[in-house]
NUMAR-996029 format. One record per residue (C-alpha): residue number from 1; x, y, z. Coordinates in nm, 4 decimals, padded with zeros to 6 digits. Example, Ala and Ser with C-alpha at 12.3 -4.5 7.8 and 13.67 -1.06 7.14 Angstrom:
% residues 2
pos/X/Y/Z
1/01.2300/-00.4500/00.7800;
2/01.3670/-00.1060/00.7140;
***
This chain:
% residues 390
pos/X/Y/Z
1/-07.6379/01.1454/-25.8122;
2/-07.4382/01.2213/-25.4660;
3/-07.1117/01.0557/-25.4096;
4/-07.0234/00.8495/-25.1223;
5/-06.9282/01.1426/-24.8893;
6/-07.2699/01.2858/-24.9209;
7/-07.4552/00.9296/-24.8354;
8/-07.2215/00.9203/-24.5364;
9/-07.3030/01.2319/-24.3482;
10/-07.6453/01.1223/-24.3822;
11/-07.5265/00.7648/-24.1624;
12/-07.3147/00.9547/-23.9591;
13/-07.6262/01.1009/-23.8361;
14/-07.7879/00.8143/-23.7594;
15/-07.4714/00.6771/-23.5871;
16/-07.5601/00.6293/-23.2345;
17/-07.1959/00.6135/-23.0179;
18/-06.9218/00.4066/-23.1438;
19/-07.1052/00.1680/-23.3840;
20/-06.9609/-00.1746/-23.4812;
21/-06.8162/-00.2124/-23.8259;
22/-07.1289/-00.5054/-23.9086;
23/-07.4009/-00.2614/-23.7368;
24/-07.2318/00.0363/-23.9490;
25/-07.2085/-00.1775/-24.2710;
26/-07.6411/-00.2377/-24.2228;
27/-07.6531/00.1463/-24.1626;
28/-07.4986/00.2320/-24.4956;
29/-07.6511/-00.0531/-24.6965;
30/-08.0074/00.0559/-24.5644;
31/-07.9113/00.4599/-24.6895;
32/-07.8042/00.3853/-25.0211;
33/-08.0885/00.0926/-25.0657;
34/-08.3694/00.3787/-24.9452;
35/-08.2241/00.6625/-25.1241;
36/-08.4706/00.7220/-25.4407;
37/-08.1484/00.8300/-25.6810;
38/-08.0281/00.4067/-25.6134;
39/-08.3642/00.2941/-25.7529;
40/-08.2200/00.2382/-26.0599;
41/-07.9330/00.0556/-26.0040;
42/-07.8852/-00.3125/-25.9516;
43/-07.8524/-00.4825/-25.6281;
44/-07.4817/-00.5656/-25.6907;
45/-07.3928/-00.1990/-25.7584;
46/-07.6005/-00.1067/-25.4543;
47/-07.4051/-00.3010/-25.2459;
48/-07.0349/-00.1760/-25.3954;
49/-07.1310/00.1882/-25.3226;
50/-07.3003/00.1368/-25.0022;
51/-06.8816/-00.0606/-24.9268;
52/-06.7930/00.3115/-25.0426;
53/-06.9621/00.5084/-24.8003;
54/-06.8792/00.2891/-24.5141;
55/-06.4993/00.3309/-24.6609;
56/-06.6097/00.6967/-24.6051;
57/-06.7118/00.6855/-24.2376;
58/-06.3827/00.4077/-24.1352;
59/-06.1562/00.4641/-24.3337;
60/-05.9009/00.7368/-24.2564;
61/-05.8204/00.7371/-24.6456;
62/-06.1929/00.7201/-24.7475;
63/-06.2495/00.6011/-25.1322;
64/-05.8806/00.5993/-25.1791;
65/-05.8589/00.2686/-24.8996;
66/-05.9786/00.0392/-25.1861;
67/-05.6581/00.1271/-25.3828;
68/-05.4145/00.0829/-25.0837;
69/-05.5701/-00.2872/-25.0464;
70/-05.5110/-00.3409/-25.3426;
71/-05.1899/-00.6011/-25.3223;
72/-05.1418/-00.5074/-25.7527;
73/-05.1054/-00.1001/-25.7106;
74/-04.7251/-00.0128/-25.5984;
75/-04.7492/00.3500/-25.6105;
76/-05.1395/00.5692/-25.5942;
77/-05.0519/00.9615/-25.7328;
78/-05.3669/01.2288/-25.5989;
79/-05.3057/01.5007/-25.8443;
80/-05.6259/01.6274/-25.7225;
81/-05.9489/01.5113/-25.5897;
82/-06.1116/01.4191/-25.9107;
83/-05.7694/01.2999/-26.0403;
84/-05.5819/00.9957/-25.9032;
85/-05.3422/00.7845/-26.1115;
86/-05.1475/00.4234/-26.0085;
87/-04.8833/00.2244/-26.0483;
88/-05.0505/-00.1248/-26.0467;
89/-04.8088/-00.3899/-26.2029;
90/-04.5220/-00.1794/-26.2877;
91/-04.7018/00.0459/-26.5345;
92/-04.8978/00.3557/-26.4882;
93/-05.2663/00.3833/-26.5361;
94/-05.5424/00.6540/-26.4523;
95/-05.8181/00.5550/-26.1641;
96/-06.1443/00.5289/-26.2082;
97/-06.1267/00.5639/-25.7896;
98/-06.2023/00.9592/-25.7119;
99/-06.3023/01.1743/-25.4362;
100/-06.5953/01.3536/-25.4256;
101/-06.4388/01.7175/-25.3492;
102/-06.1258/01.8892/-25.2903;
103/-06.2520/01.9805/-24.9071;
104/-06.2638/01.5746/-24.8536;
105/-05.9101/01.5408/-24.9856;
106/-05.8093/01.7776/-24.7564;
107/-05.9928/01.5799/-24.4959;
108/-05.8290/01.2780/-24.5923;
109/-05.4505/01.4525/-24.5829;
110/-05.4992/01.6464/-24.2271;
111/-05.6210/01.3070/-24.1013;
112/-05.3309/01.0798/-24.2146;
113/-05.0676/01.3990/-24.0853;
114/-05.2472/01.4162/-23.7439;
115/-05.2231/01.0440/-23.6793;
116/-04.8567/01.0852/-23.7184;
117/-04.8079/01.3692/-23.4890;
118/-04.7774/01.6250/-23.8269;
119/-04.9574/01.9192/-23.9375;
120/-05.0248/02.0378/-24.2394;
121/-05.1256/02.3911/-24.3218;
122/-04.9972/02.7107/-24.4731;
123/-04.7210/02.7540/-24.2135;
124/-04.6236/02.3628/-24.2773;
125/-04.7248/02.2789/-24.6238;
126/-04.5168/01.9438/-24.6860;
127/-04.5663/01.6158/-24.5107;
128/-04.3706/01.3111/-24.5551;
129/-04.4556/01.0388/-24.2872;
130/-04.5881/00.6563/-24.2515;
131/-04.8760/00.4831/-24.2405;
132/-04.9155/00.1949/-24.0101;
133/-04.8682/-00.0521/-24.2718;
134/-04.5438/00.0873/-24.3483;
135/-04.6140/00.3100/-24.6615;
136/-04.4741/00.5888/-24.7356;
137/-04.7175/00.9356/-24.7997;
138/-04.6011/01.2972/-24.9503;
139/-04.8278/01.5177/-24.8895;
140/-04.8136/01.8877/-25.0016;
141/-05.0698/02.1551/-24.9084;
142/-05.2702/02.4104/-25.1951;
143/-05.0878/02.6933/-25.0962;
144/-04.7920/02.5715/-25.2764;
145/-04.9834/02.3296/-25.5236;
146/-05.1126/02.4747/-25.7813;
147/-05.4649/02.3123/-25.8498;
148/-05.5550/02.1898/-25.5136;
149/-05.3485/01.9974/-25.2265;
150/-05.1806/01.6666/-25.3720;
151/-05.0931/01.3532/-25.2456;
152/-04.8650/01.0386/-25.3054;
153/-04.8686/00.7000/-25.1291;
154/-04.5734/00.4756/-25.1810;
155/-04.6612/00.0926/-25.0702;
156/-04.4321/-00.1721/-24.9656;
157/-04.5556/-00.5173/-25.0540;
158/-04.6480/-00.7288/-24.7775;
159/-04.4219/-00.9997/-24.8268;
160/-04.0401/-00.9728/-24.8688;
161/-03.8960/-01.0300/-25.1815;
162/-03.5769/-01.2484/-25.1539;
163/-03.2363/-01.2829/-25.4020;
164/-03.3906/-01.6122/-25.5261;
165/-03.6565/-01.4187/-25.6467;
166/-03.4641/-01.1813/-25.8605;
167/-03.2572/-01.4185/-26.0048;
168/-03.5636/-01.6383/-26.1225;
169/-03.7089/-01.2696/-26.2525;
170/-03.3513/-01.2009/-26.4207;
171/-03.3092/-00.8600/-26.2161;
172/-02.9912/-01.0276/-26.1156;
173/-02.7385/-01.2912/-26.2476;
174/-02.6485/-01.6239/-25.9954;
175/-02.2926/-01.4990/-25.9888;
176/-02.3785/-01.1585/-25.9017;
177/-02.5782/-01.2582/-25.6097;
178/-02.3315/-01.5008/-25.4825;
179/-02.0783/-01.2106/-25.4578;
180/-02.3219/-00.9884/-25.2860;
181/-02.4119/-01.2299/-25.0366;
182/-02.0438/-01.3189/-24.9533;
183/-01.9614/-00.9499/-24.9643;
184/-02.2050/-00.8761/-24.7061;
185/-02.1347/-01.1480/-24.4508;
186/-01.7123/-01.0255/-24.5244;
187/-01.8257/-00.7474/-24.3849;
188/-01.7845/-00.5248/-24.7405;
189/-01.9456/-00.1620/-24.6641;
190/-02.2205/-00.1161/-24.9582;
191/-02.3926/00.1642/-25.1041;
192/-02.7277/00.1037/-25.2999;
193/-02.7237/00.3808/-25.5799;
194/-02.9962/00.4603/-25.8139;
195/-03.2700/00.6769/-25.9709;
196/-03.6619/00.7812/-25.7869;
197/-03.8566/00.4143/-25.7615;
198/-03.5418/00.2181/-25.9120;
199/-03.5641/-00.0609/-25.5921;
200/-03.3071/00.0997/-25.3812;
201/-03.5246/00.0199/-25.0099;
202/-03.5850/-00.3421/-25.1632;
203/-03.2546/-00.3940/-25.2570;
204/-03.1634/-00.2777/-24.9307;
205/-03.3835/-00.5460/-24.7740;
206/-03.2871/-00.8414/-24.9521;
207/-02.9178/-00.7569/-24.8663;
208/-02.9927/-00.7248/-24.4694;
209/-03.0852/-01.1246/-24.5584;
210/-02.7161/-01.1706/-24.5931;
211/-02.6011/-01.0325/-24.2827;
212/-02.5103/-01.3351/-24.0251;
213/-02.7338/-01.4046/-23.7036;
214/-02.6161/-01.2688/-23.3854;
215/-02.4756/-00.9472/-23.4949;
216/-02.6048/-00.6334/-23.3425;
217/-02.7904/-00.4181/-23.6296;
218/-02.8847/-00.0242/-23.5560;
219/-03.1185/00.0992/-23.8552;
220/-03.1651/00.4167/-23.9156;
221/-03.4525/00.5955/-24.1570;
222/-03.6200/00.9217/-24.2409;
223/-03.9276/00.7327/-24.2580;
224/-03.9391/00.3846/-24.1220;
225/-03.9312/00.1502/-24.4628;
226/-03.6879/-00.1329/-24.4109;
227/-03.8713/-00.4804/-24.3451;
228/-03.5752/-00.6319/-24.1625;
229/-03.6327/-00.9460/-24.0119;
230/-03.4673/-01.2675/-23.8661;
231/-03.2321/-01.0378/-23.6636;
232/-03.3189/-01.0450/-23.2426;
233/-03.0511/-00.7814/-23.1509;
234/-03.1972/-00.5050/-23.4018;
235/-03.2601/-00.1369/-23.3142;
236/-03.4708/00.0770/-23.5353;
237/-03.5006/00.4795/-23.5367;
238/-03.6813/00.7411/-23.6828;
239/-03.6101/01.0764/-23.7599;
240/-03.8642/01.3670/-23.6616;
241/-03.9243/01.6572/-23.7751;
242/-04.0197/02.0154/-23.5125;
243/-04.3437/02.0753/-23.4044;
244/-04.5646/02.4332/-23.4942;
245/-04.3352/02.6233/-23.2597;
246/-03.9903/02.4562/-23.4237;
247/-03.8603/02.2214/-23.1399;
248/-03.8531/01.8655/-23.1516;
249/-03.6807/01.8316/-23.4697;
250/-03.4393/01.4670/-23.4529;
251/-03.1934/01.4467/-23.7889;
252/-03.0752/01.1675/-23.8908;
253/-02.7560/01.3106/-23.8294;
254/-02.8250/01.3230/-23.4538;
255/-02.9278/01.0126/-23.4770;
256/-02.6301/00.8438/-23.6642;
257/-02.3885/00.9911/-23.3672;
258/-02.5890/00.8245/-23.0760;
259/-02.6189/00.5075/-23.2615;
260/-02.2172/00.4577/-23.2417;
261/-02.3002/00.4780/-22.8201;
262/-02.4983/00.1621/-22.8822;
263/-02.2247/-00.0681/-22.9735;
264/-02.3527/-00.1511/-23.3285;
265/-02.1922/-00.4255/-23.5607;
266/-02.3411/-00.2540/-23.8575;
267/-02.5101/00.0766/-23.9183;
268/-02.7865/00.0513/-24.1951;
269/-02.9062/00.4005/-24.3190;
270/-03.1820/00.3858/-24.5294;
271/-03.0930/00.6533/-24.7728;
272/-02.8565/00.9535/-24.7281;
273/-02.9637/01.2490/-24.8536;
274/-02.7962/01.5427/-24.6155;
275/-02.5186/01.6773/-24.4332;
276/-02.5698/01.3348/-24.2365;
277/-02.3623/01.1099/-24.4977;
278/-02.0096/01.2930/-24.2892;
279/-02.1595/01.0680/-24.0049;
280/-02.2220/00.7905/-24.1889;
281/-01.8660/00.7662/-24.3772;
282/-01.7268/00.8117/-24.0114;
283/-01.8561/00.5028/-23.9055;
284/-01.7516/00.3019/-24.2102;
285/-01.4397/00.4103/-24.1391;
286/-01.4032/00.3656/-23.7718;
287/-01.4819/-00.0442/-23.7365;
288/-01.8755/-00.0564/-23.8681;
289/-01.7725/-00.2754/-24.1509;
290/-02.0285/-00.4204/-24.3036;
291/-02.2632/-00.1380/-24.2957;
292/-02.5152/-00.0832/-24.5982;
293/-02.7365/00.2588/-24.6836;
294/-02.8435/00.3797/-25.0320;
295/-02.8559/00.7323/-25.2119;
296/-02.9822/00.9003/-25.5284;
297/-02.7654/00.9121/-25.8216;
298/-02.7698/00.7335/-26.2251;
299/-02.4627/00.5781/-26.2023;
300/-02.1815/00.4535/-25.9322;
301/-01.9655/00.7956/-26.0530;
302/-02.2944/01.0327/-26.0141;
303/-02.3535/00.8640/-25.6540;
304/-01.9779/00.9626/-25.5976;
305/-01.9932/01.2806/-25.6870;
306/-02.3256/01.3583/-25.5149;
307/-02.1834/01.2559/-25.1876;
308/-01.8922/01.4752/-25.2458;
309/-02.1037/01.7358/-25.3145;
310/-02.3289/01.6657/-24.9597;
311/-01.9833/01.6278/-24.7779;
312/-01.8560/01.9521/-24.8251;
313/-02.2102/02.1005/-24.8160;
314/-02.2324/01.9892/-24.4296;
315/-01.8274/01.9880/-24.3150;
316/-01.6579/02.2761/-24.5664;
317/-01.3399/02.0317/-24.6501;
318/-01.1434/02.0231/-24.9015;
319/-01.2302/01.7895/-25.2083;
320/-00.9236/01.5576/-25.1677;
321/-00.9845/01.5499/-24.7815;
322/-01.3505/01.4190/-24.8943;
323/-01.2812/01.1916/-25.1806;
324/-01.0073/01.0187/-24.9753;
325/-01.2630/00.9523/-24.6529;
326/-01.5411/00.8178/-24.9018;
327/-01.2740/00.5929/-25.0995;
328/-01.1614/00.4813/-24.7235;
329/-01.5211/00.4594/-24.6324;
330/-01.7103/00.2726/-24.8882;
331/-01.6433/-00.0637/-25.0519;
332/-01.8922/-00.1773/-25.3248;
333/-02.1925/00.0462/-25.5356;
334/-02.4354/-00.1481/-25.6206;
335/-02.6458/00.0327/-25.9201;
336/-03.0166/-00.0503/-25.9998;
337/-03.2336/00.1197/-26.2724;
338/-03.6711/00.0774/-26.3132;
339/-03.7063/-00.0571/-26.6815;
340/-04.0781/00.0279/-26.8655;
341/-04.2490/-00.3169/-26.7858;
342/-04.1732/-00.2641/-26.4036;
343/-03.8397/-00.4659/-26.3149;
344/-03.5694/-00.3133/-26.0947;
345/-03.2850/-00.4420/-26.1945;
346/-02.9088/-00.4652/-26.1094;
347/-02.6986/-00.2730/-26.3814;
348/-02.3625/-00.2694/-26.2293;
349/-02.1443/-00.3587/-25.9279;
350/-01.8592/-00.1330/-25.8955;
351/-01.5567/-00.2027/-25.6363;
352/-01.3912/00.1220/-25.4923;
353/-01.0639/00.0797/-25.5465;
354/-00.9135/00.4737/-25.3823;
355/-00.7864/00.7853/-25.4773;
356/-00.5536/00.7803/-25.7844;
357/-00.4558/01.1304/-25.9413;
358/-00.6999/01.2757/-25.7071;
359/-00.9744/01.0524/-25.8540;
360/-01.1758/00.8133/-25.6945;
361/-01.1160/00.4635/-25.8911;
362/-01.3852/00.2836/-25.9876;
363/-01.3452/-00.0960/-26.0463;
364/-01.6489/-00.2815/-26.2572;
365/-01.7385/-00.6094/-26.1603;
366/-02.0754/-00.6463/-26.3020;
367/-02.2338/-00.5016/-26.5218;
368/-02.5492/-00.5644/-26.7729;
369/-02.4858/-00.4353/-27.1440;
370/-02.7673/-00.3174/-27.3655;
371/-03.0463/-00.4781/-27.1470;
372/-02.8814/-00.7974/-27.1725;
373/-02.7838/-01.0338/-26.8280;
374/-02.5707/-00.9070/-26.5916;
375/-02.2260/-01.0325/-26.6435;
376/-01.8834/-01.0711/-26.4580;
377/-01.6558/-00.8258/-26.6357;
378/-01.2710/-00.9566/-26.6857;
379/-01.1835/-00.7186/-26.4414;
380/-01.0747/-00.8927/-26.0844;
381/-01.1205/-00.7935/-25.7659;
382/-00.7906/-00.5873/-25.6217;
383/-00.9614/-00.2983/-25.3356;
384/-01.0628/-00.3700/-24.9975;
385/-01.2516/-00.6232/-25.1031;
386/-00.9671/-00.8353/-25.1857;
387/-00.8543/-00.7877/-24.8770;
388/-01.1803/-00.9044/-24.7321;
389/-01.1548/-01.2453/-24.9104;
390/-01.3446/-01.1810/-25.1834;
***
């Protein structure tokens, strides 16, 4: 039987000029209706595959539209054309959704990088970029992938989730959340640590709720995420990366260092991954209190020690030069982990306290035992913090 694809190069032939979506929809009903392989099938299944091939001919994800519409799916894996897998509802589950080839999948990629100013091609064979609804793709050419090119879409639900919400879900206690909200508005400089998919840009979100009205917000992303809202005097960048001849390429680095020209009240990164965290410490340091970013790492000491690690990567100091800036730099680490039935939840707060012994202290706050709720440790407050009122 032919697939979708097939059915719509047949329309597309019969297109005549830019078609309207109702005159298009008739077009492909009227193919898959007269096409002697549909005889058999019902008029309800008709009608499904006949939304399929118009998908084809509109869509600039073809068959795989259906799964970004889909408000359930979170996360939809191409491991090849004939293979697609999602994470609908927190758990992962094969699609029956497919292409029809691997030359249509490659269709489907070169479109989505083209819209976005990108390329993809031996010569360039990663993508990472956004849609226009704010997902996130990863794209990655055959040349490097064994098995055929493959792609991932990360979606962002279309409403923002809000503290109440977590608390009522038990991803967070009441207490915790009260002392993140008064820690942001103190102005308390907050790093979001955790593992791939553990909530980090959410998190991130919810806390931007926090900060009070009138203060003048710079955000700055890799690839525009953050759904940041209520705030008139924002600013939003994006970094870019160079063009086929190599030019053009923005870091977030670069632009972290024109963002302190713009007389900012807080910086928010959306994750630091490069030599650019130097800049970003800078500016916690030097009166951007209150600023908030995230970063990859297990625990509050593993997001420590990776930034040490990036630090000296990028600026060739010595350790205790680095961990004294970061302890000077950074207030609170706030530490979130994906369970199996979905959740993101908060496992620990963690209050910088400075360098003792050439160590970066560590003071707990919070922190959720065994799976159980996330509790105030007897531990008090005694860092910067303190001295912000909290």
């Amino acid at each position: 039987m032919p697939g979708p694809s097939d059915i719509a190069n047949d329309v597309r032939d019969r297109m005549s000029g830019l078609t309207a979506d109702d005159e298009l929809m008739d077009l492909c009903r009227v193919a898959v209706f007269g096409h002697p392989r549909f005889f058999s099938l019902g008029t309800a299944e008709c009608l499904e595959f006949a939304k399929k091939v118009f998908s084809c001919l509109r869509c600039d994800l073809e068959l795989l539209q259906e799964l970004v519409d889909d408000d359930g799916i979170s996360e939809i894996m191409v491991n090849g054309y004939d293979s697609v897998f999602i994470e609908k509802n927190g758990h992962l589950e094969k699609s029956d959704v497919c292409l029809d080839s691997k030359e249509q999948l490659v269709a489907v990629i070169q479109r989505l990088a083209a819209k976005v100013g990108r390329e993809i091609n031996d010569l360039n064979p990663i993508v990472d970029a956004r849609l226009s609804d704010g997902s996130r793709i990863n794209a990655v050419n055959d040349n490097i992938a064994i098995g055929g090119p493959i792609l991932t879409i990360r979606k962002f639900g279309k409403t923002k989730m809000t503290m109440d919400e977590l608390i009522e879900r038990g991803d967070i206690s009441v207490d915790a959340a009260e002392f993140l909200r008064a820690s942001v508005e103190a102005g308390c400089n907050i790093f979001v640590s955790g593992g791939t998919s553990s909530g980090k840009t959410s998190f991130l979100n919810i806390l931007s709720d926090c900060i009070p009205p009138g203060e003048r917000i710079i955000v700055i992303e890799d690839s525009a995420e953050l759904q940041i809202r209520n705030h008139e005097n924002m600013i939003r960048m994006e970094s870019k990366s160079s063009n086929s001849q190599g030019k053009g390429a923005v870091a977030i680095r670069d632009l972290i260092k024109t963002s302190l020209r713009m007389r900012p009240d807080r910086i928010i990164v959306g994750e630091v991954r490069g030599d650019e965290v130097i800049d970003m410490l800078a500016a916690m340091s030097t009166g951007h209190d209150g600023s908030l970013s995230t970063g990859h790492a297990n625990s509050p000491s593993g997001m420590l020690g990776r930034l040490e690690t990036l630090h000296i990567a990028g600026s060739g100091f010595p350790l205790s030069a680095v961990r004294n800036q970061i302890a000077d730099a950074i207030d609170l680490i706030v530490q979130l982990k994906r369970f199996p039935d979905g959740h993101r939840r908060v496992m620990e707060i963690c209050e910088v306290c400075g360098v003792e012994d050439g160590e970066i202290e560590l003071n707990t706050l919070f922190e959720r035992i065994k799976g159980e709720t996330l509790s105030r440790t007897d531990s008090p407050v005694r860092g910067k913090c303190l001295i912000k009122g909290l």
